[in-house]
C-alpha positions in Angstrom: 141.9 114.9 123.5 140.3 118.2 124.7 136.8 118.5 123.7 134.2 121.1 123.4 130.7 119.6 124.7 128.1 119.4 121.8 125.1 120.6 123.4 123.4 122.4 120.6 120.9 119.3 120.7 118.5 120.6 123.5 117.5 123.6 121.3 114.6 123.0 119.1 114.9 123.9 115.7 111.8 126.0 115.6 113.9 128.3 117.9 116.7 129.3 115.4 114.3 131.7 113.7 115.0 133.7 117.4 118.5 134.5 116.6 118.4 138.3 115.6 115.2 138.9 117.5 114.5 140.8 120.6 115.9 144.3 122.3 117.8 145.8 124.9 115.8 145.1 128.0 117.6 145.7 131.8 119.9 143.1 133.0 118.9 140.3 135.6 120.2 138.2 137.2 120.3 134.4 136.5 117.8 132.2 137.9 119.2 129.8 141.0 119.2 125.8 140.1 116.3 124.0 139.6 115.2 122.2 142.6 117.9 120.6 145.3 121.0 119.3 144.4 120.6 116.4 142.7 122.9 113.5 144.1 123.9 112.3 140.2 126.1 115.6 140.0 129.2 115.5 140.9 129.6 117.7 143.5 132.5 120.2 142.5 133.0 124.0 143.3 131.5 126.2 140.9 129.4 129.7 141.1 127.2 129.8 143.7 122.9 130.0 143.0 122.0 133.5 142.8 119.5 133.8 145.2 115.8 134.7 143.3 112.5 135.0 144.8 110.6 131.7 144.8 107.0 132.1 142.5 103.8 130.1 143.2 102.4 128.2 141.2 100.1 130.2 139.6 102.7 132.7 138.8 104.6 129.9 136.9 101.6 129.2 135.2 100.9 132.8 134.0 104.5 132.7 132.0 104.7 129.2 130.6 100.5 128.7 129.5 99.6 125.0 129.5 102.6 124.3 132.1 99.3 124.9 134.6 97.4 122.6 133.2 99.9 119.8 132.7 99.9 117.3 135.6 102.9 117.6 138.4 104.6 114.1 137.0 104.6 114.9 133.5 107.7 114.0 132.4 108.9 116.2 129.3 107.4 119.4 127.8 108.0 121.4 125.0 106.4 124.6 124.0 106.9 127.3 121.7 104.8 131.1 123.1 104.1 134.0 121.1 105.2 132.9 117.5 103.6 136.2 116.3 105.3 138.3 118.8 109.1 136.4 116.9 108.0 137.2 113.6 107.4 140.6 114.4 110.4 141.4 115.9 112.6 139.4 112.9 110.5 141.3 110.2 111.8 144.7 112.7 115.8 143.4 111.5 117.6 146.3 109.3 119.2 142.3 108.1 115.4 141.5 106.9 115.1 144.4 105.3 118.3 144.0 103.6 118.0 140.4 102.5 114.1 141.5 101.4 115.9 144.2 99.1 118.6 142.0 97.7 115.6 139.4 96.9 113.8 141.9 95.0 117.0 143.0 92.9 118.4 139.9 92.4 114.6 137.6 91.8 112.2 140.1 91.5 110.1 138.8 94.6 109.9 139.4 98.1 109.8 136.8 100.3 107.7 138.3 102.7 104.8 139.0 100.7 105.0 135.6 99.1 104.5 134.2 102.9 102.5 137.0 104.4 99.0 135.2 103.4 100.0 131.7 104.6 101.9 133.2 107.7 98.7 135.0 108.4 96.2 132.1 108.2 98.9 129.5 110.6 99.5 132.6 113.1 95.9 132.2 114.0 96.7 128.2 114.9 100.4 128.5 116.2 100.9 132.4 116.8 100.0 132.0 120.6 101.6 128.7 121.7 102.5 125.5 120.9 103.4 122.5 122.8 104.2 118.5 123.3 104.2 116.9 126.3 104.5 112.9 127.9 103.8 111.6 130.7 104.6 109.2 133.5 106.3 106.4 132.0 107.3 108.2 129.3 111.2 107.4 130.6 110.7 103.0 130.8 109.6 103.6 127.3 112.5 105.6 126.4 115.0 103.3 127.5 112.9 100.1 125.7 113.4 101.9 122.5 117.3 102.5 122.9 117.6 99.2 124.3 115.9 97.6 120.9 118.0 99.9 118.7 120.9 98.8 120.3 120.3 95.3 119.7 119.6 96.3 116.3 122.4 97.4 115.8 124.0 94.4 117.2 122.0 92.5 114.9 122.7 94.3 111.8 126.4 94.4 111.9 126.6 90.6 112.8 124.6 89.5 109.8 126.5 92.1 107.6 129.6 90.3 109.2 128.4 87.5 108.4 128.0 88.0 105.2 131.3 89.7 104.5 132.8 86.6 105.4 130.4 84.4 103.4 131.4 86.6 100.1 135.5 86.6 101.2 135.1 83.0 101.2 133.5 82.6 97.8 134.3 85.5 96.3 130.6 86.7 95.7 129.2 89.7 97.7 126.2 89.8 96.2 124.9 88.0 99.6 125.7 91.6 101.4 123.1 93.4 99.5 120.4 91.4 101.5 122.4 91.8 104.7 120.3 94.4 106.1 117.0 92.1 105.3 118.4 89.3 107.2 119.4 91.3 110.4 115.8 92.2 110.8 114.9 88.5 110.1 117.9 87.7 113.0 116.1 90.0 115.2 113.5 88.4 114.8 114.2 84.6 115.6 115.9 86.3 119.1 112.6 87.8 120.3 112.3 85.2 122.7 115.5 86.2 124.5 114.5 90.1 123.9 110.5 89.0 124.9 111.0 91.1 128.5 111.8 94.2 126.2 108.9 93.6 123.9 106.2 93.0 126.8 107.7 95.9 128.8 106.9 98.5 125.2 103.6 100.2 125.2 102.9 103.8 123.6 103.5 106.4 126.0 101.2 109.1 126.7 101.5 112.1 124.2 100.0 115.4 124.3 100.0 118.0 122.1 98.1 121.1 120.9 98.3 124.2 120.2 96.5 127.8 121.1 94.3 129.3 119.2 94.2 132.9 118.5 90.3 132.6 119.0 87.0 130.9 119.4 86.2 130.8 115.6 89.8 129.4 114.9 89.6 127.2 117.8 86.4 125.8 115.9 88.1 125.2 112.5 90.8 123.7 113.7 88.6 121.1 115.7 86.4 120.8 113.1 89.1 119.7 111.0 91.2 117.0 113.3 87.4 115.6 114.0 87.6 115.0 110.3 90.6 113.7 110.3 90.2 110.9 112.8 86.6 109.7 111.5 88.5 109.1 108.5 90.8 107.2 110.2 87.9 104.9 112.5 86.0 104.7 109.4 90.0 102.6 107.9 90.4 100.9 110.6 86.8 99.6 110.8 85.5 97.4 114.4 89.0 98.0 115.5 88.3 101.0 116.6 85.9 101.3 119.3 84.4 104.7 119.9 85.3 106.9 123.7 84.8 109.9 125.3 86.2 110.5 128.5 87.1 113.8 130.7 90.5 115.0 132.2 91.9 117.8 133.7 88.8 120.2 132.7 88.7 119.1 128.9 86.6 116.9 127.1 88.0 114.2 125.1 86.4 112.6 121.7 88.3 109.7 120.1 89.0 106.1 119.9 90.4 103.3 121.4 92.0 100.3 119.6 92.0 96.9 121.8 94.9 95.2 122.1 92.5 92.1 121.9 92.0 93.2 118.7 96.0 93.7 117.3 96.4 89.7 119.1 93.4 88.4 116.7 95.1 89.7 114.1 98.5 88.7 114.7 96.9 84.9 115.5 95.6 85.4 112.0 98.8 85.2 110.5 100.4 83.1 112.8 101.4 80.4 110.0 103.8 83.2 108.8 105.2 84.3 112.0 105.6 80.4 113.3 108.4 80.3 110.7 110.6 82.8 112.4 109.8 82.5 116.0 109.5 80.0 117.7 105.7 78.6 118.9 106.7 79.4 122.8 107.6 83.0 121.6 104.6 83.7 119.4 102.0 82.6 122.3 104.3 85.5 124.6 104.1 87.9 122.0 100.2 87.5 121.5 99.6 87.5 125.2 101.7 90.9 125.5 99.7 92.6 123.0 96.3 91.6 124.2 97.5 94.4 127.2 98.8 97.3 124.3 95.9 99.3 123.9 96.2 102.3 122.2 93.7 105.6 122.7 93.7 108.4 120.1 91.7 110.9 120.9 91.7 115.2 120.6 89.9 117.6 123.4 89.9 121.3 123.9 90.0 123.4 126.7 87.4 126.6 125.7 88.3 129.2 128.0 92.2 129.3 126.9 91.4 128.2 123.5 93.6 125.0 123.4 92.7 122.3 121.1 95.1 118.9 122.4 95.9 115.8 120.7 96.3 112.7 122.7 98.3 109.4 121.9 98.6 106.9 124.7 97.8 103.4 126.0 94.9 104.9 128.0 92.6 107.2 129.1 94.3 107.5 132.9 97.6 108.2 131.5 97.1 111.5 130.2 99.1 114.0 132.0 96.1 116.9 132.7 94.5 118.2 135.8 92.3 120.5 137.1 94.1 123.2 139.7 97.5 124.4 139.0 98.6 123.6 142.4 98.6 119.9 141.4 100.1 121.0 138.0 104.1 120.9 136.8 103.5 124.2 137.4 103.6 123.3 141.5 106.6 121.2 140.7 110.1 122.4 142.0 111.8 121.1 138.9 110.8 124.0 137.5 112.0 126.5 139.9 114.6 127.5 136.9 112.3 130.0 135.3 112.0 131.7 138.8 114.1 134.4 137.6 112.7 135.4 134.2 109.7 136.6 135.8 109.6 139.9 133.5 111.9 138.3 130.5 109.8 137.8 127.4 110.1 134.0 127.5 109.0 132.1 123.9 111.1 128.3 124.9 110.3 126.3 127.5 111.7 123.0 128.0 111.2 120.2 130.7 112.4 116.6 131.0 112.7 114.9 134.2 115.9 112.9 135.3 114.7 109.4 134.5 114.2 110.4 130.4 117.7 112.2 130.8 119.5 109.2 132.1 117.6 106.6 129.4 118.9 109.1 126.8 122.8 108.6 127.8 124.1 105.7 126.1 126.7 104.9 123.5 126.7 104.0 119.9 129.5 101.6 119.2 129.7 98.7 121.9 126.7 96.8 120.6 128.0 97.2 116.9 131.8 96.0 118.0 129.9 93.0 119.6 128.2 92.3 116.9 131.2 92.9 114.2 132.8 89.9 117.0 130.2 87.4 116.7 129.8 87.6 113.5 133.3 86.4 112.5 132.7 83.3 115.3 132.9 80.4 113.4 134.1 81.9 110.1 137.6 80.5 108.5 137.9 83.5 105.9 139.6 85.6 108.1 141.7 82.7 110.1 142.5 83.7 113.7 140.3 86.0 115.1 140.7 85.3 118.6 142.8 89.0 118.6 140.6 90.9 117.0 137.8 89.6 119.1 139.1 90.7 121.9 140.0 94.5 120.7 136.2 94.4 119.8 135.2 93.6 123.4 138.1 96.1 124.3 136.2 99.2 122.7 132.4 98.2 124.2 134.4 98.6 128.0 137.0 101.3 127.0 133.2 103.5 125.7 131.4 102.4 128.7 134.1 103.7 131.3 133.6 106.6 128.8 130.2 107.1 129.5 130.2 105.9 133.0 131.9 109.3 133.6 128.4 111.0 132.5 126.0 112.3 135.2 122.2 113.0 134.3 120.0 115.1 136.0 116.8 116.6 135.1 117.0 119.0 132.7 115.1 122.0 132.0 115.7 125.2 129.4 114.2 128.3 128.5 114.4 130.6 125.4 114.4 134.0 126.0 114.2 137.4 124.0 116.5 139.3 126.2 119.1 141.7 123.9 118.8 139.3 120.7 118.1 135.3 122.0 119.5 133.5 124.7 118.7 130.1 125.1 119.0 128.9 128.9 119.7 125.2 129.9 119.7 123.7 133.7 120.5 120.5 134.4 120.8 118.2 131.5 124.1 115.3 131.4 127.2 116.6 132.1 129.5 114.5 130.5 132.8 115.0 132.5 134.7 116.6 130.3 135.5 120.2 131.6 136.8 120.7 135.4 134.4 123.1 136.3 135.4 124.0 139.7 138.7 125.1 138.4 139.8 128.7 138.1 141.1 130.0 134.7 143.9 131.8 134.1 143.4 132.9 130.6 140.3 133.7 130.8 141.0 137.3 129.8 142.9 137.1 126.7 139.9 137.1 124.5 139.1 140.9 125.6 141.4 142.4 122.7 140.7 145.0 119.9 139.9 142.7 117.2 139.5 139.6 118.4 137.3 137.2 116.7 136.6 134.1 118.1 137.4 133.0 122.1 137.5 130.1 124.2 138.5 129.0 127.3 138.0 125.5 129.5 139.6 123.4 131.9 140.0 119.8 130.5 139.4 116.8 133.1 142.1 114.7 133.3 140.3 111.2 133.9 138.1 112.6 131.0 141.0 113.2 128.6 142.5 109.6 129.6 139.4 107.3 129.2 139.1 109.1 125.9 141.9 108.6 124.6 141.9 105.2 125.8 138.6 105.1 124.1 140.3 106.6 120.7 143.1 104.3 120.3 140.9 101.0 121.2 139.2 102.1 117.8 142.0 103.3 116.0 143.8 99.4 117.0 140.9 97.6 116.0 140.2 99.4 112.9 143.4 98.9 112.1 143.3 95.4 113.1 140.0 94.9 111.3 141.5 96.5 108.0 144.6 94.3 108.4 142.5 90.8 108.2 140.5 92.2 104.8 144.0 92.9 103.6 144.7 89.2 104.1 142.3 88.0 101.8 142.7 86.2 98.3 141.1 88.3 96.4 143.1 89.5 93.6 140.5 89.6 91.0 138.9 92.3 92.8 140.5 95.7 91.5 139.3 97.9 93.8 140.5 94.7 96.5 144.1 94.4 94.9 144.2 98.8 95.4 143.6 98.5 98.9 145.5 95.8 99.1 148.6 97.5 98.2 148.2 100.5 99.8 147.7 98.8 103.4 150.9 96.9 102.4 153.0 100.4 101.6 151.2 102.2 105.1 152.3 98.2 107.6 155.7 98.1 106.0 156.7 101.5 105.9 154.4 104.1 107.5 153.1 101.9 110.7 156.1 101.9 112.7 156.7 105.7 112.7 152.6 107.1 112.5 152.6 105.3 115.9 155.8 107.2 117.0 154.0 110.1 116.3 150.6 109.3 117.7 152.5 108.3 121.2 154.4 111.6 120.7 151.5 113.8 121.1 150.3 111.7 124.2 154.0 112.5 125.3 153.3 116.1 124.8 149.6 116.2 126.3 151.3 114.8 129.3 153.7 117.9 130.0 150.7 120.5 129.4 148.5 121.6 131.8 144.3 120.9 131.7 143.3 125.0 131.0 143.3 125.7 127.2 142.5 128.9 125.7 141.9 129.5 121.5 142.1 132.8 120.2 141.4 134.1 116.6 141.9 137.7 115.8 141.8 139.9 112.4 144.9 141.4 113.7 147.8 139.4 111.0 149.9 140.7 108.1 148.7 140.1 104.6 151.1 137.4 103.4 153.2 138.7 100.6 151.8 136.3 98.1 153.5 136.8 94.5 151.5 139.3 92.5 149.7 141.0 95.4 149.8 144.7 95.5 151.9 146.3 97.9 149.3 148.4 99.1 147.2 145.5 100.1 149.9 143.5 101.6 150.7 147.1 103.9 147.1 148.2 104.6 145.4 144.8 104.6 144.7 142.7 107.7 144.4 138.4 107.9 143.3 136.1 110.5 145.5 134.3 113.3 144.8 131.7 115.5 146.3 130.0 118.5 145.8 127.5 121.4 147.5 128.6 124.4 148.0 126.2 127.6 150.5 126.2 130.6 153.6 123.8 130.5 153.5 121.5 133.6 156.5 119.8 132.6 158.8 121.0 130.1 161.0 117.6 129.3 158.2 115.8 128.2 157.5 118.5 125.6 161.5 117.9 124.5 160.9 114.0 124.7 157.8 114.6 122.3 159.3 116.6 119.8 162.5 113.7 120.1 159.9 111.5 118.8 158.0 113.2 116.5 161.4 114.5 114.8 162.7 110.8 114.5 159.4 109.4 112.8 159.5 112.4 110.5 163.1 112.0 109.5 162.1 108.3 108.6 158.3 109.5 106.7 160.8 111.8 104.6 163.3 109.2 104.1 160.6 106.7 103.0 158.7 109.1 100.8 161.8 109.6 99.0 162.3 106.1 98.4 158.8 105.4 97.2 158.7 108.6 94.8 162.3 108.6 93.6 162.9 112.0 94.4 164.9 113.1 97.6 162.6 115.0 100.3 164.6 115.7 102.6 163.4 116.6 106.2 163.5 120.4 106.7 165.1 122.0 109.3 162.9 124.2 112.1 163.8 127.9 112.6 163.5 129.8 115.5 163.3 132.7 117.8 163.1 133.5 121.1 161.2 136.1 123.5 161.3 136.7 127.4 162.5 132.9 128.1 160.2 131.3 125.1 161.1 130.1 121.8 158.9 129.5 118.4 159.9 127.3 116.4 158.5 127.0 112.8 159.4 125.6 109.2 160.3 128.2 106.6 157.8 128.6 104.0 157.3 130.5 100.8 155.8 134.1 101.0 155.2 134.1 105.0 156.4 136.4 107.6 156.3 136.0 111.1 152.6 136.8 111.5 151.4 133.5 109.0 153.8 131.0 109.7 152.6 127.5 111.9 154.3 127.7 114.8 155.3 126.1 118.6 156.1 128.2 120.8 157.2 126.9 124.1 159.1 127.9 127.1 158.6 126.8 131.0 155.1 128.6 131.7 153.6 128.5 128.5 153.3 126.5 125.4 151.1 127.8 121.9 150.1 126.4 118.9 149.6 129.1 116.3 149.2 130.4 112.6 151.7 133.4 113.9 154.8 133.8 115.8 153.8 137.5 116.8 150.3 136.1 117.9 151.9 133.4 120.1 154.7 135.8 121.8 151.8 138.4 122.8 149.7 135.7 124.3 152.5 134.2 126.2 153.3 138.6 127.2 149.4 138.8 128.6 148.4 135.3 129.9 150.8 135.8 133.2 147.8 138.5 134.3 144.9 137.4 132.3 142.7 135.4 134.9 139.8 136.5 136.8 137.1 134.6 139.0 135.6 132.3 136.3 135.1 128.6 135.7 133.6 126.0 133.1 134.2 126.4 129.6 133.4 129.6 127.3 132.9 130.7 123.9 132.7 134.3 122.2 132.4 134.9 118.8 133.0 139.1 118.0 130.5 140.1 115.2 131.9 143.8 115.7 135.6 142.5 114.5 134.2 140.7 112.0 132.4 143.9 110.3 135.4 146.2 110.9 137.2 143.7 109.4 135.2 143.3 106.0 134.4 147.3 105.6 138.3 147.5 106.0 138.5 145.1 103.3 136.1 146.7 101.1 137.4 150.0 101.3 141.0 148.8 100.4 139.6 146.9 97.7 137.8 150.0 96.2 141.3 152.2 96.3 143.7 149.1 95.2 141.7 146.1 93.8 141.9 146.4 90.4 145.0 144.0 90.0 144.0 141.7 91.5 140.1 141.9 90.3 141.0 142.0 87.0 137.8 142.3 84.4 135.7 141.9 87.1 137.1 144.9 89.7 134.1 147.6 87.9 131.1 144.8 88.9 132.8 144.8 92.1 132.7 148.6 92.5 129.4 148.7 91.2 128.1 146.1 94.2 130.1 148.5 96.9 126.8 150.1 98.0 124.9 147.2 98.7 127.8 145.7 100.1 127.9 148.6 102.2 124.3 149.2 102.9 124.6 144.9 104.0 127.0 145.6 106.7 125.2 148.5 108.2 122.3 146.5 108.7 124.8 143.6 109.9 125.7 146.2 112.9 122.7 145.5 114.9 124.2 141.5 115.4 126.5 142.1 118.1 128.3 138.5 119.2 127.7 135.0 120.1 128.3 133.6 123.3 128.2 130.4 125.0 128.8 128.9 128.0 129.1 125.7 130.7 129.5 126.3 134.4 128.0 124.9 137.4 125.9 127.2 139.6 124.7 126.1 143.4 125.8 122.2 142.2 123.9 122.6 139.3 125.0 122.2 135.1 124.3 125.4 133.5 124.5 126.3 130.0 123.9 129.5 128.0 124.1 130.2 124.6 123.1 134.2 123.8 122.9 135.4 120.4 123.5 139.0 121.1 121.3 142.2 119.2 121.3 145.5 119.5 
């Protein structure tokens, strides 16, 4: 199993406005690692830091705004800078224009004079800058809140297990409908064993505000959150007791509510809560929320024109000071924007390595465990002792999964730098990719047409406690599905279908769809960690029935292929031994069950410069859209096309360089030539295929047209994982001209 890492989390969605914004502006180079190396990465060799001239503080501060007002241990930010500054480059697009015009023709509106008034009236309250940032102790809090959804989870699918049983016993799931109810309630009556978790929550401290284009704006916008929260004193009565309070330079106005006052009221209703806790738990409960105050309260800071919102469980905690050498700003965490100095920066992102690692956790061990002790003590399912332990067998097969994952703090930037790149240091690095290794493929994505690249070096102990991780699920649900199966309950139609169908997949499917799944492992096991998928436009049309020639000749189609080295050759024969025999038998079977021979086709092949492709005739293919295997003793290839596979195989012997981590690319320019291509072929030779509907077509040509010209300022996608100076770094550039 050789995954790609999903990353695209750490970008905020306000960002992905930012895509097709920004101009060609002088290369730099990429800023050095935040900070020293932190001792949870793994050390490997990768890229070293590029070196970049350390700024001060209060140069920090001039790029990133409230950064330099935001105390040193804050422990997460988030800001958006210069919203006006991204409209105005996204309304520049020739692809705004375009999608403007085709509004108008096709609706009769235009999108951006139907949000020009509103866009107006919010640039003057989020144009400038935007923000959220906690505090110390924001991470503890972090980690209470996964560690009670966990155990809510655990909860849920015991009662839900519960239940399941309950209804397979009696024949009546009507029970399961309240399920979901009754985990809460469950949750509930184990408080007491949960009541360090429940007196370690509080509310962390939250900021956030925004910039104001001006004084007047600055005043309407306070005006109206002061409104706002009297409402909200005048709900919540003599809880609320009024405060004022100063920090960091700004004056605060707001409330406080007691947590005297939230323990009165919970000792109110005790009768009700006595019923599902238990006395001793209550009195802990009430004693821990006599120390959860919480303060709401909103400040501004005149001179800048902020107005701030604070949430937190006092007045201390929030995370604002006075000089900007005792600021994040000061903070060497940050040292990762040390090298967009003159970049247009709109993104900034901080979060410190405590709330990384509270973030890194998994999703299915606490719901196994609670699948397991659910069935404890239920006879509907007879034995379970088996399944129970396959349960237990995917909590420790994910944990040595995730105990492969490294946190560190984390920091990103977005950037309007030739389109949009966003910028990510730090962060978890999962394990997956062998970053310190070299590719050797890395430049087979640098062809005429090529659409889509990538390239990565797999780690083996990754790819191992993976898949160990994927077949302790596949075996238990298997297992699971196996003791439903079981059950007497043929008055249930939809029961007696599944029923059957597990019954045909045991007896005749079971024995050879493992044969296959070990096959591949078999396989995985004689190829070498490096990977490399290429998509071109580069194919023969297929010569489908009906097709004119002249499209079939002068038409291009897509291939793709995954190319890796062959570390050992006989395991790939052993594999396909395997996957040959279960197929013969699928065939054989599939015969028998449809009354209709099927038998097992026979592979044809071909062979280049030591390699052979092997592929299964089909109707209407050639050689370049045909699935294929190509292997010899270097190189093996998965492709749509034996031509694809034999020129990859000709380059790869000479197509490293000096690069490591993983890669992507994604060729907007192939893409267009591609489609124009199209269009023009269509125009000359469409009409048999087109039918009634070939003049509309010929009549849409210049918009069509006039829509790819303005797509030519998009010029590719790229993304990336590598480690620079010990350090996880991640790019992702959406590329304009």
């Amino acid at each position: 199993m050789k995954s790609f890492r999903t990353w695209w989390s750490v970008l905020p969605a306000s960002a992905l406005v930012l895509s097709a914004c920004g101009k060609k502006e002088k290369e730099e180079s990429a800023p050095p690692a935040a900070g020293p190396v932190a001792e949870a990465v793994k050390a490997v060799v990768g890229n070293p830091a590029p070196e970049v001239k350390a700024l001060s503080p209060g140069e920090r501060a001039a790029m990133l705004g409230i950064v330099g007002r935001l105390s040193k241990d804050t422990e997460s930010v988030l800001g958006i800078y210069d919203g006006k500054e991204i409209v105005k480059r996204l309304k520049s697009l020739k692809t705004w224009g375009f999608i403007r015009e085709v509004a108008q023709a096709e609706g009769g509106t235009d999108p951006e004079a139907e949000i020009t008034e509103g866009a107006v009236m919010a640039g003057k309250f989020v144009g400038q800058e935007i923000f959220m940032a906690t505090g110390k102790g924001t991470a503890p809090q972090v980690k209470h809140l996964m560690d009670l959804s966990r155990r809510s989870n655990y909860f849920q699918m015991r009662v839900l297990t519960q239940a399941f049983a309950e209804g397979a016993k009696t024949g009546d799931f009507s029970g399961m409908d309240a399920a979901t109810q009754s985990s809460m309630l469950e949750l509930a009556k184990e408080l007491g064993k949960e009541m360090p978790l429940i007196e370690g929550l509080a509310v962390p401290p939250v900021l956030m505000g925004i910039k104001a284009e001006d004084a007047e704006t600055l005043g309407m916008a306070q005006q109206q959150l002061a409104s706002g929260l009297e409402m909200a004193v005048g709900a919540l009565g003599e809880a609320a007791a009024p405060i004022e309070f100063t920090k960091g330079g700004a004056a605060f106005k707001g409330v406080k509510i007691a947590g005297t006052f939230l323990a009165t009221t919970l000792e109110q209703g005790r009768a009700e809560i006595d019923q599902m806790l238990a006395p001793a738990d209550v009195d802990k409960l009430i004693e821990a929320l006599k120390k959860k105050n919480i303060v709401i309260a909103y400040g501004s800071i005149a001179p800048e024109n902020y107005l701030m919102l604070y949430l937190g469980d006092s007045e201390e905690a929030l995370p604002l000071v006075d000089k900007v050498e005792d600021s994040l700003a000061a903070n060497e965490g940050i040292s990762y924007v040390d090298g967009y100095k003159d970049k247009k920066i709109v993104g900034f992102t901080y979060a410190e390595k405590g709330l990384t690692q509270s973030l890194v956790a998994g999703s299915l061990k606490d719901m196994a465990l609670g699948v397991r002790d659910g069935l404890t003590g239920s006879e509907a399912f007879g034995d379970t002792r088996e399944l129970a332990s396959l349960l237990e067998l995917v909590g420790e097969k994910e944990d040595a999964l995730i105990a492969m994952a490294k946190a560190d703090t984390s920091g990103g930037l977005i950037v309007l730098d030739e389109g949009v790149k966003f910028e990510l240091f730090g962060g978890v690095d999962r394990g997956a990719f062998d970053h310190g290794a070299a590719h050797k493929l890395s430049k087979l994505g640098g062809g005429e047409g090529v659409l889509m690249f990538g390239n990565w070096v797999s780690s083996p102990e990754y790819n191992k406690r993976a898949n160990e991780y994927g077949e302790a699920i596949i075996e238990t649900g298997y297992a699971i599905a196996e003791k439903v199966a079981g059950l007497n309950l043929d008055d249930n139609a939809d029961f007696a279908q599944f029923k059957q169908g597990f019954g045909i997949f045991n007896e005749k499917f079971r024995t050879d769809t493992i044969g296959i799944w070990d096959a591949l492992q078999t396989a995985e096991a004689g190829l070498g960690t490096e990977s490399a998928l290429v998509v071109d436009l580069k194919g023969g049309v297929p010569t489908i029935p009906g097709l004119p020639q002249e499209l079939i000749d002068g038409g291009k189609f897509v291939r793709a292929s995954v190319i890796s080295p062959v570390t050992d050759r006989a395991k790939l024969q052993e594999s396909w031994t395997k996957v040959e025999g279960s197929l013969k038998n699928i065939f054989k079977t599939v015969s028998e069950i449809s009354g209709n021979e099927i038998p097992m086709q026979k592979p044809t092949s071909s062979e280049r410069n030591g390699h052979t492709a092997w592929s299964f005739p089909l109707p209407f293919t050639g050689d370049d859209l045909n699935p294929c295997v190509t292997v010899g003793d270097k190189w093996f290839v998965a492709s749509t096309s034996k031509l694809q596979a034999f020129d990859l195989i000709a380059a790869a012997d000479s197509a490293g360089e000096d690069k490591t981590g993983a890669w992507f690319e994604f060729d907007f320019d192939a893409l267009r030539t591609f489609s124009s291509d199209w269009v023009s072929l269509l125009e000359k030779h469409g009409e048999a295929v087109m039918g009634p509907n070939y003049e509309q077509f010929k009549a849409e040509i210049p918009r069509i047209q006039k829509g790819l010209e303005a797509f030519a300022e998009f010029d590719g996608i790229s993304l990336s994982e590598r480690v620079e100076g010990g350090k996880l770094r991640t790019s992702f550039h959406i590329k304009v001209r």
